[in-house]
Steps between C-alpha positions, in 0.01 A plus 500: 500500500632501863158460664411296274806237574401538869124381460635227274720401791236480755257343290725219394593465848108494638503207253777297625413561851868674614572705751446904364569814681439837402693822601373846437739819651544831469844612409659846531831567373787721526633543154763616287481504115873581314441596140866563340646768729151629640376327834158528624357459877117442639279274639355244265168279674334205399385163532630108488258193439650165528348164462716191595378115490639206678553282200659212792684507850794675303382666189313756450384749171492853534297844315617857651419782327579847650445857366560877620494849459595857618690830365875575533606829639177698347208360339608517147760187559187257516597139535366173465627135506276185502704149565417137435689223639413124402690254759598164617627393859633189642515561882679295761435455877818419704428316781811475639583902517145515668393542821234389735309811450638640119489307191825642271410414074709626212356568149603538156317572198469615179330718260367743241515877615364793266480857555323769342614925580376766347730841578380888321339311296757263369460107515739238686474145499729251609476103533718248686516121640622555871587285722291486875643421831391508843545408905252543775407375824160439627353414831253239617247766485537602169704809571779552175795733460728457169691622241459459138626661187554413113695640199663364174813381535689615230359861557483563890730812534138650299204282572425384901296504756520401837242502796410429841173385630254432790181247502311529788155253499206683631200247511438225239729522241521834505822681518680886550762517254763746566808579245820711460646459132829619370466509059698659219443422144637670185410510179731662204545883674168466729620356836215474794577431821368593887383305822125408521298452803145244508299388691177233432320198525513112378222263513598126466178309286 
């Protein structure tokens, strides 16, 4: 269903004529599962697609979808996690904060996030409207730095994320993408949580 939404999104997109970039990384994580009073400890790897249009100068529609995989302390603690995240974003450069060589914008968004973990063999899934906010600065060169995150409002002490990120343009439209993220979520008992490192490309259509 996932990739699915994300070829929808570039295809209507291709149609309209907006603005599209695509983002592929690799994603390794340091992660910690807490079942009840059991924890668990490994390395979990993976990937994250991402397909964002330009719907105008300050809206834009977002796809993510992001999924991983390793064993916990010994191979029979396999687990998995796939994670879909359907978003919205109304981003705002401030001219004024700016300077002659760095462009300062804010953004806030929001959107549908739902995750799927499977754990020895026992199913978690968990669904929630968070909200999406953001600063960065870029230079006249196309260099960004940022910080971002998102979580639910009502349930942040269990559900957040938080990252920051590097763009660095390479040659016509195409960019590095580097990325530290910060996440915990929790569902019922089952609480996952750790600090991933990824690193990609984007290429702006």
């Amino acid at each position: 269903m996932r990739p699915s939404l994300i070829a929808l999104l570039m295809t209507l997109a291709t149609q309209v004529g907006a603005e599209v970039q695509v983002s592929l990384s690799n994603v390794v994580s340091d992660a910690q599962l807490v079942n009840g009073d059991n924890k668990f400890t490994g390395q979990v790897t993976g990937y994250l697609v991402q397909v964002e249009t330009q719907l105008s100068e300050d809206y834009s529609l977002g796809v993510a979808y992001n999924n991983g995989r390793g064993d916990l302390d010994t191979a029979a603690n396999k687990y998995t996690f796939s994670e879909g995240f359907v978003f919205g974003m109304y981003q705002k450069a401030h001219d004024r904060l700016s300077s002659k060589n760095w462009i300062l914008q804010s953004e806030i968004g929001f959107g549908f996030f739902d995750k799927a973990a499977n754990f020895k063999n026992i199913n978690y899934r968990q669904s929630q409207f968070p909200i999406l906010l953001g600063l960065n600065v870029t230079s006249r060169s196309g260099i960004s730095v940022g910080v971002a995150g998102y979580g639910q409002l009502d349930n942040l002490n269990n559900n957040r994320v938080g990252s920051l990120f590097l763009n660095y343009p390479l040659s016509n439209g195409l960019k590095l993408l580097g990325r530290y993220t910060s996440h915990k979520s929790k569902v019922r008992s089952f609480q996952h949580c750790g600090s991933d490192y990824s690193i990609g490309l984007s290429y702006d259509f």
